[in-house]
N, C-alpha and C positions, 0 to 999 in steps of 0.2 A: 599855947604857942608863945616863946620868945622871944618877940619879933627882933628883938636889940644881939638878942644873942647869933640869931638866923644872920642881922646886916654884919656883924663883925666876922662871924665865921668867913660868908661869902667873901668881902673884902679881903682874908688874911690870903682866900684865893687868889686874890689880881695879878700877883706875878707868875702864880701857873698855868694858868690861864692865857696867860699872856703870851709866855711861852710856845704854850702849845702850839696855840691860836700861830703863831711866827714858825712853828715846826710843818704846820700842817702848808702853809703858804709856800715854803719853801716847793713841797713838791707839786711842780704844775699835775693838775689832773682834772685836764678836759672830759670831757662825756666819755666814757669805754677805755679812759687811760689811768683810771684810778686806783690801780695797784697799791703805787708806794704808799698815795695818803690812807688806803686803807691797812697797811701794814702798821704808819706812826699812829693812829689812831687806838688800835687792836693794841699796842705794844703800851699804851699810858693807860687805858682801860684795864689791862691786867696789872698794870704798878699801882693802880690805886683799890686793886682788890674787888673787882667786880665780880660776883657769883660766878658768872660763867660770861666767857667773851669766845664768838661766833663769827663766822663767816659763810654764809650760806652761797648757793650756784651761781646768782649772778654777781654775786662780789660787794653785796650790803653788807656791812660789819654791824653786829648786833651782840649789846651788853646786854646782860642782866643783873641784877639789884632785884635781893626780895625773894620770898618765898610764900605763892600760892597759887589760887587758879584763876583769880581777876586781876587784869594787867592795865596796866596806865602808859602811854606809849611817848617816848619825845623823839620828833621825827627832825634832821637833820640832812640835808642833801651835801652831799661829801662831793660832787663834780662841778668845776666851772666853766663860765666862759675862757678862749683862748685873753689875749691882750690887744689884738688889732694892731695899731701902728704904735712900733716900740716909740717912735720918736712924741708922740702926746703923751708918754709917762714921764715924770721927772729924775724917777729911782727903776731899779731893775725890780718888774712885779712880781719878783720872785724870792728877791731877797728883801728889800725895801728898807722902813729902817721902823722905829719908834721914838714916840715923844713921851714925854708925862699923859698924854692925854689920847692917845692916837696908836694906833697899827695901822700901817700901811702896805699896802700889796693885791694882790686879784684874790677873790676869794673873804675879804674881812670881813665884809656887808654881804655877801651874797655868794656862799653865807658858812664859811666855815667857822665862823664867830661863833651860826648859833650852835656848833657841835660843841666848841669850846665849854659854852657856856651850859648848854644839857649836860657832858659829861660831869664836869665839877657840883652842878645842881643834884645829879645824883648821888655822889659821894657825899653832901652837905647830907643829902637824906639819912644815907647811912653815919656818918657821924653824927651827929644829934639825933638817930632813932627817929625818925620822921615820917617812915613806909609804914602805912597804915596795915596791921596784920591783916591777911590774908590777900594781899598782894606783888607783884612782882612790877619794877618798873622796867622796862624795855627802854633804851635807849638805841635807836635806827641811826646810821652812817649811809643813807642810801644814793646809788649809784644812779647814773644817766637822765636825771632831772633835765638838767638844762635842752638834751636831747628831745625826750619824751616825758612829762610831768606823769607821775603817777604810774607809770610802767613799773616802778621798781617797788611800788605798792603792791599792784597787782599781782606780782610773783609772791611778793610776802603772804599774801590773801589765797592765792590757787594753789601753790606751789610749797613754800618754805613753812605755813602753819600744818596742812593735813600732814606734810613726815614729820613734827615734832608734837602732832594726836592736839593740836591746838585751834578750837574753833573762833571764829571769827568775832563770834558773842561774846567771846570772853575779853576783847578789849571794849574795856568799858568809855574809853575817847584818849584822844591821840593830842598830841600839843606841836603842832609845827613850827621852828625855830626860824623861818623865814621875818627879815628885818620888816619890823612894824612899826618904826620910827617909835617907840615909847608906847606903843598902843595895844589894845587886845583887839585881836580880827574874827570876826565869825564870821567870816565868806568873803567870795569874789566873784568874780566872773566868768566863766568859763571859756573854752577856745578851740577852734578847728582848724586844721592844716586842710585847704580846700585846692583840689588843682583841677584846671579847665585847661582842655585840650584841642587845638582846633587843624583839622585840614585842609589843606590844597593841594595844587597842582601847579609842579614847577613848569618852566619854560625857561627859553635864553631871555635873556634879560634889555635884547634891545630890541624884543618885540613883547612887553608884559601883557598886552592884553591878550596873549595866544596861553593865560595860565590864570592860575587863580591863587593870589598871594595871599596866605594865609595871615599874613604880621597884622596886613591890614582889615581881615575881618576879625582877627585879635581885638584893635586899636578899636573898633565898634565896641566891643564886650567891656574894656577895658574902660572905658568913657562911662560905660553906666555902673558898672563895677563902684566907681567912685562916686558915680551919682547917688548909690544907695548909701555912704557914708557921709554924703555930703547936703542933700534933698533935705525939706521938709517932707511934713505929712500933709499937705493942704490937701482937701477935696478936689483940685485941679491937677495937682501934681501926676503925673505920670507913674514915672517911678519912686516910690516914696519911700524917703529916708531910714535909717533904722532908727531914728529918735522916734518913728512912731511906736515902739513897744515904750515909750513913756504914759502913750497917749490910751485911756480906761474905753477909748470907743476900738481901741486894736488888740488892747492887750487887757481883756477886764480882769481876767484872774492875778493877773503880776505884776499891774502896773504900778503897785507902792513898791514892791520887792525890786523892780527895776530901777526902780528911783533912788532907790535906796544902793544899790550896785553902781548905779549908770548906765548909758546907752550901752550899747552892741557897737563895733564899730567891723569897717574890715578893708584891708589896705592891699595892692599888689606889690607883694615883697619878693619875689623873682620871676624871669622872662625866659626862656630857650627855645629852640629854635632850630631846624633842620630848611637847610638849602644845599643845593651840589656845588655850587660855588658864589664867589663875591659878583659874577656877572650870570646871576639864576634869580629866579622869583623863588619865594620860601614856600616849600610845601609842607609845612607844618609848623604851630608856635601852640605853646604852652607857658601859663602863667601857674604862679602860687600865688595862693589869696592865704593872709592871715585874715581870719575871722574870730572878734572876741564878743561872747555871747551872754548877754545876761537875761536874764529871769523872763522866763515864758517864751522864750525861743530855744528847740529841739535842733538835735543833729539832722535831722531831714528836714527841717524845714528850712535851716539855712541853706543846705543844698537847693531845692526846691526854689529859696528868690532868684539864685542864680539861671537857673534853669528856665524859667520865667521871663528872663528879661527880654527885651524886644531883640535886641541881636541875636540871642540865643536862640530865641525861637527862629527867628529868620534864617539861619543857617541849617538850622534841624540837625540831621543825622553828621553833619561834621562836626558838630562839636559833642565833647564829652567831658563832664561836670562830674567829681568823683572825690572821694574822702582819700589822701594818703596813709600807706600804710607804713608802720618802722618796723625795722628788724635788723639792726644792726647787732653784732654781737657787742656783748661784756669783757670787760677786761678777760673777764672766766674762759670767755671763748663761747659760751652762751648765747644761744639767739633767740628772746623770745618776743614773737612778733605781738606787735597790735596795732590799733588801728589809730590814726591823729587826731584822737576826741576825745576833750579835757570835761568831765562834767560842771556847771555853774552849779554852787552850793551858798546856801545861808541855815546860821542855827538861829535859834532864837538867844536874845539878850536875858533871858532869865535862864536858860540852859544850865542844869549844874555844874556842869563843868565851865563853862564860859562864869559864870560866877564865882566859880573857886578861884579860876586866875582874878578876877577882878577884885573879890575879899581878899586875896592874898597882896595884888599891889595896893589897895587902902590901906591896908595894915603898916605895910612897911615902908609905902611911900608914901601915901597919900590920895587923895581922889582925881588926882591932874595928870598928865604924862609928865616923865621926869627927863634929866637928859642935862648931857653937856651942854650950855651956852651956843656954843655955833651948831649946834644939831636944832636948838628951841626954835626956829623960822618955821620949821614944817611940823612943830608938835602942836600949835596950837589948835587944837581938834578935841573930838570926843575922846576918852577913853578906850572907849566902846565902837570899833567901825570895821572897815575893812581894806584888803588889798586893792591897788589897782591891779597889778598883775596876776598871775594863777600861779601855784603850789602843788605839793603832792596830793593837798586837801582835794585836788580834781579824783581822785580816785578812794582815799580815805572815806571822805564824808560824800563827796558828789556820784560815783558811781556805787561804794558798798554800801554807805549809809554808818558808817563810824562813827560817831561826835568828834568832830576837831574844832581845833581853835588856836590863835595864831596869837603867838608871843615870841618876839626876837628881837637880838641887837642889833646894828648899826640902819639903814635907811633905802629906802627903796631907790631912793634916787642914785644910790651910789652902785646901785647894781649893775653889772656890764661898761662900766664907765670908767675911762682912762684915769688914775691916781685913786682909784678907789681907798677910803679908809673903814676903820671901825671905833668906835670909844669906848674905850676901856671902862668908866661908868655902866656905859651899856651889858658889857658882859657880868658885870658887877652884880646889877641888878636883876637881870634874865636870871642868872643863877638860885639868887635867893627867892624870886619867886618863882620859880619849877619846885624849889627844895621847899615853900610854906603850903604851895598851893592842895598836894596831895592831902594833906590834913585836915583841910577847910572842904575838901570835895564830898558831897553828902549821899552821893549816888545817884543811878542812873535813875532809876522810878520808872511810873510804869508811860512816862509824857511821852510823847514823839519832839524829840527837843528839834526837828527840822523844820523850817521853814519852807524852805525850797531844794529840791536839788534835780539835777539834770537825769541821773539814772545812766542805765546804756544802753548802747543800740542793741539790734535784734542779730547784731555778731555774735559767735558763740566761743569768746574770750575764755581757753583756760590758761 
């Protein structure tokens, strides 16, 4: 391999890249509104000569590079967040602008960057012959991430491989382009969309105790709700914390693997509510609970603390603790339901695949994260670690059991956040190792390269 020859190729990329990366920004494309970026996408993939460029039912666009029957996959989430309040951006997030050093607009970091930078990685492949015979590399555009993580997996896995005679075995691991600030990620933490639901009985409002307000047996649930993010684990404690899955006397199977992820944590991120008017008691409220779950905690049995808690039980049959479901359609018009459970996944650090990316940035960079000067505050880290937040990896590696692993440009912290940028270095790099890494990958073997992962429920998800 030439590693000198790979960094200049990549490089003579930066202005199309760049480009691009500024074409695909332009068109907003929220969760289910990803049409047009799937069309600019579909339209540079066939100008640079991709085997075959696809668009499958729910509106994933999918290149191909390569000809065989074992596939190497670089997975891209092509939908953003909206912008929230125009007035915190400095430039229109739509047009933005660029510097020498920078793309600005929604979507750089999170993450149409890392589509940019897979598609040109796979062109680098086929110009310098770099597709190892008897492979095919897949490049994914996938749709309604920010929505539902991994949904758009899950169609590629049930749905989009059986009509094109393609088993699941035959991806040998998948590379997700989610921003890693400089780093290689072999996992995260997994997450639940959790909703409780509670009854009463209205009455007029200047006689409330002739009713039973529902807000406020809420406001009981809701106090320990936080108490379980907020609690130690002490032997006295009542309700205890989730930092007790650090602790080996609660969690003895996973408690290095949590440590290694982090706590669980889980917050009430929305409230509603049904009353007959502003002078009524509320005969019913409902919260949403984000729950984010790491290593040795199941989808039931995070339900299950909730259910448990002393309000909970004191209310009994009026309240109801329950997993959300999605089903929104696709841009396609497409609805394919599932259910709001992200699986927590870890590979191991000698995994060959997680080692091919990591011999491949040695090689070209070095043993350290690299990165623009105002990005190096948050790279000083391992090489080798993981996301805070979650990925399609929730259903890639966490629910099938794929091998993935997590290499992308710009930073986590710029995700969802007003003036988002990306750096151009960053695409730079991502590129040329996607394009060395194939080479250096030695095979799957016969290891279980997992450490941990969540699995699924006893839904029966096609």
């Amino acid at each position: 391999m030439d590693c000198e020859q790979i960094r200049k190729a990549a490089m003579a990329y930066q202005a199309d890249m760049t480009r691009f990366l500024r074409e695909m920004i332009s068109h907003p494309s929220e969760s289910c509104e990803e049409k047009e970026v799937v069309a600019c996408i579909k339209a540079e993939m066939e100008k640079l000569g991709y085997d075959e460029v696809e668009v499958d039912g729910l509106g994933n666009v999918i290149g191909w590079m390569g000809q065989g029957d074992r596939i190497i996959a670089i997975d891209s989430h092509i939908d953003t967040v909206g912008v929230g309040n125009r007035d915190n951006w400095e430039a229109d997030p739509y047009e933005g602008y660029e510097t020498g050093e920078i793309i600005f607009g929604r979507g750089g970091s999170d993450q149409e960057g890392g589509m940019a930078a897979a598609t040109y990685g796979v062109k680098l492949m086929k110009d310098l012959g770099l597709i190892p015979q008897g492979y095919r590399i897949m490049v994914v555009g996938s749709v309604q991430e920010e929505d539902c993580d991994g949904m758009c997996w899950q169609y590629i896995i049930n749905k989009f491989f059986p009509a094109k005679g393609i088993k699941k075995e035959q991806v040998e691991f998948v590379i997700s382009t989610e921003p890693t600030d400089g780093g290689i990620y072999r996992g995260h933490r997994g997450r639940m969309e959790i909703r409780v639901d509670v009854k009463g009985i209205s009455c007029h409002g200047s006689a409330p105790e002739r009713g039973d307000n529902a807000i406020y047996k809420m406001a009981d649930i809701v106090r320990e709700i936080r108490a379980l993010n907020e609690n130690d684990d002490a032997d006295g404690t009542e309700i205890k914390g989730l930092v007790k899955m650090l602790n080996p006397k609660y969690n003895p199977e996973h408690y290095e693997d949590a440590r290694f992820l982090g706590r669980g944590t889980c917050t009430v991120s929305q409230i509603f509510y049904t009353s007959p008017s502003r002078c009524a008691v509320a005969d019913s409220c409902a919260v949403s609970v984000d729950r984010r779950m790491t290593a040795g905690e199941t989808w039931d049995s995070c339900l299950e603390e909730i259910r448990a808690l002393p309000s909970v039980k004191k209310y009994g049959e009026d309240v109801k603790v329950s997993m959300y479901m999605y089903d929104r359609p696709a841009w396609t018009g497409l609805k394919y339901e599932t259910e709001c459970y992200f699986p927590t996944w870890i590979n191991k650090e000698s995994a060959p695949h997680v080692q091919a990316l990591a011999d491949a940035h040695k090689a070209l960079y070095g043993e350290k994260r690299i990165g623009h000067p105002d990005a190096m505050k948050l790279r000083d880290r391992p090489l080798i670690d993981k996301w805070t937040f979650s990925t399609n990896g929730v259903s890639i590696q966490g629910r099938y059991g794929i091998p993935c692993v997590g290499f992308g440009p710009g930073a986590e912290s710029q995700a969802h956040a007003p003036n988002e940028i990306t750096w151009k270095q960053d695409l730079v790099a991502c590129a040329a190792v996607y394009a060395a890494c194939v080479g250096l990958y030695k095979g799957k073997g016969d290891e279980d390269v997992c450490v941990y992962r969540g699995g699924k429920t006893d839904n029966d998800i096609k």
